[in-house]
C-alpha positions as CSV (number, residue, x, y, z in Angstrom):
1,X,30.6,16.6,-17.8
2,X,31.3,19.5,-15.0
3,X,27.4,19.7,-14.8
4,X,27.7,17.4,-11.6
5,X,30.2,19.3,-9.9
6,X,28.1,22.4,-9.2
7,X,25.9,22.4,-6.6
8,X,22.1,20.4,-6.8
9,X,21.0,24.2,-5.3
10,X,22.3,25.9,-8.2
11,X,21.4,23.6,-11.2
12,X,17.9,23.3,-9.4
13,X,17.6,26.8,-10.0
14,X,18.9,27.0,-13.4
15,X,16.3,24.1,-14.3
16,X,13.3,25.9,-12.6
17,X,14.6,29.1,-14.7
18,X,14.7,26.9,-18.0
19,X,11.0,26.3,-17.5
20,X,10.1,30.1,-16.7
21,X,11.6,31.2,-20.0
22,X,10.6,28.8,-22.4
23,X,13.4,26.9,-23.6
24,X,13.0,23.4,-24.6
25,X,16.5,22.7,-23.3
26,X,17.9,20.8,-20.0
27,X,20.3,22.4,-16.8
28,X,22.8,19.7,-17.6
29,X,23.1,20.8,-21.3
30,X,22.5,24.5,-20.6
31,X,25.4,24.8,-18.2
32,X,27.9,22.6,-20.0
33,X,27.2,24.8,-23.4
34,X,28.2,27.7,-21.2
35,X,30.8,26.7,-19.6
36,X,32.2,25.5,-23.3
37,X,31.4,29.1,-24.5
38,X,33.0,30.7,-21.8
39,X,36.2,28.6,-21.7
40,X,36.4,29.7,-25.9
41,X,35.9,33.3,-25.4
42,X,38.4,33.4,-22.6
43,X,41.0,31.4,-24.2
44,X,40.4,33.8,-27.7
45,X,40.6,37.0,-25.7
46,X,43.5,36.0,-23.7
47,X,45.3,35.1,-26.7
48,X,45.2,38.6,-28.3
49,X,46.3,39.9,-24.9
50,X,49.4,38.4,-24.4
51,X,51.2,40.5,-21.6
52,X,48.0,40.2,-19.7
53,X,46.6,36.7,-20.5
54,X,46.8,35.0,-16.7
55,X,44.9,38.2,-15.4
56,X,42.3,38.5,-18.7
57,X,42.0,34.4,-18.9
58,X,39.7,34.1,-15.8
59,X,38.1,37.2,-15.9
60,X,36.8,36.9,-19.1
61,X,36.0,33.4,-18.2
62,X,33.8,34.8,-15.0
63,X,32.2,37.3,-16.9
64,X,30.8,35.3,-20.0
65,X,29.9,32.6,-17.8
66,X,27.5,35.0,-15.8
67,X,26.1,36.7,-18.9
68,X,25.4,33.4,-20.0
69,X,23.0,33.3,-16.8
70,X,22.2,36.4,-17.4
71,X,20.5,35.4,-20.9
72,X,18.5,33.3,-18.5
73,X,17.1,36.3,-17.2
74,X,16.1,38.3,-19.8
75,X,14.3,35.5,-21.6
76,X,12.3,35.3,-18.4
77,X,11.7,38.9,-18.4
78,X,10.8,39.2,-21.9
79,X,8.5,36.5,-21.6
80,X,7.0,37.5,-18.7
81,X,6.6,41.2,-20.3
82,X,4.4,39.5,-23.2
83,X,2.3,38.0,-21.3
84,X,1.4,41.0,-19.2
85,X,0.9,43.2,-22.2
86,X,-1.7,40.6,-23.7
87,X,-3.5,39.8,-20.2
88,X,-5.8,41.8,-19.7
89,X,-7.2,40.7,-23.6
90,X,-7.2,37.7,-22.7
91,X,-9.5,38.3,-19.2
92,X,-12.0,40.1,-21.3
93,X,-12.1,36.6,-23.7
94,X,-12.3,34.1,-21.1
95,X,-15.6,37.2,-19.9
96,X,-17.2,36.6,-23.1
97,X,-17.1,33.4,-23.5
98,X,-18.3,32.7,-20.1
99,X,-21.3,35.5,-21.3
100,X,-21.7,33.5,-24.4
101,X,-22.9,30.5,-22.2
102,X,-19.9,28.5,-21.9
103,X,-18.9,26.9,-18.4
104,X,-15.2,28.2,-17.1
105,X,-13.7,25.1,-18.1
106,X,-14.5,25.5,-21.3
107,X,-14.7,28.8,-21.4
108,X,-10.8,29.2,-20.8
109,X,-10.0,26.4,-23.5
110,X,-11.7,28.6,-25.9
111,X,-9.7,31.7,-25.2
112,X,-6.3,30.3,-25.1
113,X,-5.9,31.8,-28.7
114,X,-2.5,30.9,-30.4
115,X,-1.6,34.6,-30.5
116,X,-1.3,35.1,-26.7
117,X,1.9,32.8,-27.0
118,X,3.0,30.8,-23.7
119,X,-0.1,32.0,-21.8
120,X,-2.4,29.9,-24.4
121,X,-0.4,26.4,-23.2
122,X,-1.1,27.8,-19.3
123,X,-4.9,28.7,-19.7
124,X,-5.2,25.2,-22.0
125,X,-3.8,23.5,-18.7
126,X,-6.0,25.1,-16.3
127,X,-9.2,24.2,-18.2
128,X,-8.6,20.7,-18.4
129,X,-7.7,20.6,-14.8
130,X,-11.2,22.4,-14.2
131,X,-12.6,19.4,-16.1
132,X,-11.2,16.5,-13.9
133,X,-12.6,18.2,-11.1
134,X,-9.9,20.1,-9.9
135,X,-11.3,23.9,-8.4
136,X,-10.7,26.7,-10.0
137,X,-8.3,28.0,-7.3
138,X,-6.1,25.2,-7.7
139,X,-5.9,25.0,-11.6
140,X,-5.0,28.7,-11.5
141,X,-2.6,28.3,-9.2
142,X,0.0,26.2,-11.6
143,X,-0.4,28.8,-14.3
144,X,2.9,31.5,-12.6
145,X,4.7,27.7,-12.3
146,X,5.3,28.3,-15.7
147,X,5.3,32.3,-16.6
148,X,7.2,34.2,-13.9
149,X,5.2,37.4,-13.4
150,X,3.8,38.7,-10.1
151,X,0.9,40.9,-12.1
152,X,0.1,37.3,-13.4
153,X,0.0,35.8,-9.9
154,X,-2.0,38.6,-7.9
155,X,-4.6,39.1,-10.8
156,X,-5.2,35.1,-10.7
157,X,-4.9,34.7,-7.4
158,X,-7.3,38.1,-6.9
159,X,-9.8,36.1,-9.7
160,X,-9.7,32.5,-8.3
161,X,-10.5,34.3,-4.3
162,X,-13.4,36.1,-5.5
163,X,-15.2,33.4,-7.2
164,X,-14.7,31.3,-4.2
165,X,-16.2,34.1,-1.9
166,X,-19.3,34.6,-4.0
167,X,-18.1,36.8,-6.3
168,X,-19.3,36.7,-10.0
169,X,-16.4,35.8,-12.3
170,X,-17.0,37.9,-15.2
171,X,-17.3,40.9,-13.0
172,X,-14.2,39.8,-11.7
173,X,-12.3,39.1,-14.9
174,X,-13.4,42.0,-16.4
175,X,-12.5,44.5,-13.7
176,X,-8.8,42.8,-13.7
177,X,-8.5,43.7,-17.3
178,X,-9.2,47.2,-16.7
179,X,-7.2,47.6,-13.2
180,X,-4.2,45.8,-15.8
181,X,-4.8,48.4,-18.6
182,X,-4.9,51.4,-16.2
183,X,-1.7,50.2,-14.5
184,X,0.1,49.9,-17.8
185,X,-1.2,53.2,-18.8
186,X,0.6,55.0,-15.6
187,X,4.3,52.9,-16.4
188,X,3.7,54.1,-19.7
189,X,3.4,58.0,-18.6
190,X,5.8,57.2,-16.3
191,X,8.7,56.0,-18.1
192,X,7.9,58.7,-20.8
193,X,8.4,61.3,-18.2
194,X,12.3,60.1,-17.0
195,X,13.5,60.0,-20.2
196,X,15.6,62.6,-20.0
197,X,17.3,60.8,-17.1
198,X,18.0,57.8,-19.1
199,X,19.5,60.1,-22.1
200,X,21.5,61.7,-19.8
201,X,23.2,58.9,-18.1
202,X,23.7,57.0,-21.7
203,X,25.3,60.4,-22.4
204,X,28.0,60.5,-19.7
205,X,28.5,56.4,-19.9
206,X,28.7,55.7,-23.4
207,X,29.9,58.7,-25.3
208,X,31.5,61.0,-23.0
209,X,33.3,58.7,-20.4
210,X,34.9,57.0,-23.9
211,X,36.0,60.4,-25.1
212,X,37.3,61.4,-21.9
213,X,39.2,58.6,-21.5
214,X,41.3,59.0,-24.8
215,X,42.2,62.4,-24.6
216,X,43.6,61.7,-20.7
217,X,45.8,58.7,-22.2
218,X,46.8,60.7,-25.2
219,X,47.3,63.8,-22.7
220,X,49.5,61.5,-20.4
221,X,51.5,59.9,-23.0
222,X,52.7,63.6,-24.4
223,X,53.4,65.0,-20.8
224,X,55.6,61.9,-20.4
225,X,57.1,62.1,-23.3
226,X,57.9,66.0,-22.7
227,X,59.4,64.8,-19.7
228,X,61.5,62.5,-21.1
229,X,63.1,64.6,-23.7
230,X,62.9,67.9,-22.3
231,X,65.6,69.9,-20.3
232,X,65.2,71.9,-17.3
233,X,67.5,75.6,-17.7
234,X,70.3,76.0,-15.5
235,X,68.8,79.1,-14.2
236,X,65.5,77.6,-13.3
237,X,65.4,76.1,-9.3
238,X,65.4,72.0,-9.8
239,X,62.8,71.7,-7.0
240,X,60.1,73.6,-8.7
241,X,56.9,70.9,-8.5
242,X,56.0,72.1,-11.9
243,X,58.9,70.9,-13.8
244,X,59.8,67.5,-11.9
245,X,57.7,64.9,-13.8
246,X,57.4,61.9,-12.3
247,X,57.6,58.1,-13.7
248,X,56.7,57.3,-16.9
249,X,53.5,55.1,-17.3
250,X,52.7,52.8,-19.3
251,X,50.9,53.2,-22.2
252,X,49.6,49.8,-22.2
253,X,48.3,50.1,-18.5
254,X,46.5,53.1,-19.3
255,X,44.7,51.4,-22.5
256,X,43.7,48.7,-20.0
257,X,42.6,50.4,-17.3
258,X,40.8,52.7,-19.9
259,X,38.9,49.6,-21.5
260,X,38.2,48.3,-17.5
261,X,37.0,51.4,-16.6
262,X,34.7,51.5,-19.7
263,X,33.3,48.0,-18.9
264,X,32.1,49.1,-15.3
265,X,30.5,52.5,-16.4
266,X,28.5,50.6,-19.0
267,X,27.7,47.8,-16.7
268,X,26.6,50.3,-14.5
269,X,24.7,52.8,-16.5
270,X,22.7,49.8,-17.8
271,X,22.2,48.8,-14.3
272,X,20.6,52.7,-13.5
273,X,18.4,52.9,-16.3
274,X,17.0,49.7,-15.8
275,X,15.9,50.4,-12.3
276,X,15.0,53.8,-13.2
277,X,12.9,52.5,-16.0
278,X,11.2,49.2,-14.8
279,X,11.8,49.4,-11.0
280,X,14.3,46.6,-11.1
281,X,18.3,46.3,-11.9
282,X,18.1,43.6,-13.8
283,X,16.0,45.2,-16.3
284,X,19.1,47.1,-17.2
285,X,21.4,43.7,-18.2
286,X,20.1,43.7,-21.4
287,X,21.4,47.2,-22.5
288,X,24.8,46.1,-21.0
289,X,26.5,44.7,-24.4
290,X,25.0,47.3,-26.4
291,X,26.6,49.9,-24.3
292,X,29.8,48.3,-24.3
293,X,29.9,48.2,-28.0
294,X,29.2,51.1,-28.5
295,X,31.4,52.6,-25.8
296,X,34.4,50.3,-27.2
297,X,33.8,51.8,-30.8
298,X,34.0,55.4,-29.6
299,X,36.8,54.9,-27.3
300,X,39.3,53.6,-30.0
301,X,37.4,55.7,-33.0
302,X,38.5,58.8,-30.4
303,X,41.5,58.1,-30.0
304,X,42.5,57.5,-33.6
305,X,41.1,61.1,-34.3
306,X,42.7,62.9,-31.1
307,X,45.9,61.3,-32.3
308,X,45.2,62.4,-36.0
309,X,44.5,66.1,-35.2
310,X,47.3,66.7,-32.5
311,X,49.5,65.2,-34.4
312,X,51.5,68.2,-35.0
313,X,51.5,69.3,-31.7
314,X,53.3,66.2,-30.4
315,X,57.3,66.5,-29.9
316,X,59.7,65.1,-31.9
């Protein structure tokens, strides 16, 4: 299908990030299911927004098409954050087996336990490459081809140097478990300690930016309406600034640009705690649709209620 018409630069990197995450899936049908997705969710949005369907038709396309990369991402990332939260257990059991008496060949097949997930298929590679005579450096190498994870990389490639330098390997594997544990320990502290940060900016993006914008669109649409019906006295100067109200806006523009403004403070508070949190920004894509959601639900729940309790107010 359209799979061949993007370029070999792209759908080699979409295939390399198919591998990283796990999916037993091809680029080719990877892309073409998104591109069918998008092309649905576009054409069912734009539908329900008639006066704006040319404008929301490729947008939406755009957007759903890049969160369906996105996905891509996260699976990596949550992948790669398993296997870094059971690493340093499973150093300390390829340690004790190689204690036990075991060579390292077989010392690794026997730790690749079926609970340590993708990192058991990685070690069970690496010993059997040990055993056709391939060092221990090289074997260990191919293990981040799979699992994207720099800890992963430097702690192997920290292991695999020592051993060929002299150094013992159960020394070696066992201080990389504890340097691994005592790192995790200080991102623990770490991220408990900006918390407050993160409530704060979920706060202002997803409850009160909602809020705000519901009472300014309600607010706008009653000044406007004031002005329209409203009469100036005879006795009172025409060219007063205070009573001269300008063009009437739409209504519809404002709930637009309400719902667009909406989009890009979630997109972007998820985007700051994600960095704050982790270190990176695209931590902080997975919080995005949550966000927005949430935001949406507010938005329209406010201004249902703003319009309920001012009704009253509101001329005739």
């Amino acid at each position: 299908m359209l799979y061949r018409f993007f370029p070999k630069s792209y759908r080699n990197k979409i295939s390399e990030m198919i591998i990283m995450s796990g999916m037993e899936t091809t680029a080719e049908k990877y892309i073409n299911k998104s591109l069918i997705i998008s092309i649905i969710m576009a054409l069912a949005i734009a539908f329900f927004s008639q006066p704006y369907s040319m404008v929301i038709l490729p947008c939406v396309f755009v957007a759903v098409f890049l969160f369906m990369n996105a996905w891509l991402i996260l699976a990596i990332d949550k992948r790669k954050g398993f296997v870094e939260s059971i690493l340093p257990d499973a150093l300390e059991l390829m340690a004790a087996n190689i204690k036990a008496g075991f060579i390292p060949s077989k010392a690794l097949i026997l730790s690749a336990r079926s609970e340590f997930g993708p990192l058991s298929e990685a070690i069970k590679k690496c010993g059997k490459d040990i055993m056709t005579g391939k060092t221990l450096s090289e074997s260990m190498a191919k293990i981040p081809k799979f699992i994207k994870s720099d800890l992963l990389e430097k702690s192997l490639r920290l292991i695999a140097e020592g051993a060929e330098s002299g150094g013992q390997l159960v020394a070696l594997l066992e201080e990389n478990a504890i340097d691994i544990r005592r790192k995790q320990a200080i991102q623990k502290e770490v991220k408990a300690n900006i918390i407050m940060y993160g409530i704060f900016i979920v706060f202002a993006g997803v409850l009160g930016a909602p809020v705000l914008y519901a009472l300014s669109i309600y607010l706008i649409t009653t000044l406007s309406s004031i002005g329209a019906s409203g009469t100036i006295p005879e006795s009172m100067p025409s060219n007063m600034p205070f009573f001269r109200f300008g063009t009437t806006i739409s209504p519809d523009f404002l709930l637009v640009f309400s719902v667009v403004a909406i989009l890009i403070t979630t997109f972007f508070s998820g985007i700051i705690i994600g960095l704050i949190s982790s270190g990176k920004e695209k931590e902080g894509i997975k919080y995005f649709p949550i966000f927005m959601v949430v935001a949406l639900i507010i938005f329209f729940g406010a201004r249902i209620m703003i319009s309920t309790m001012f009704a009253g107010f509101k001329p005739i």
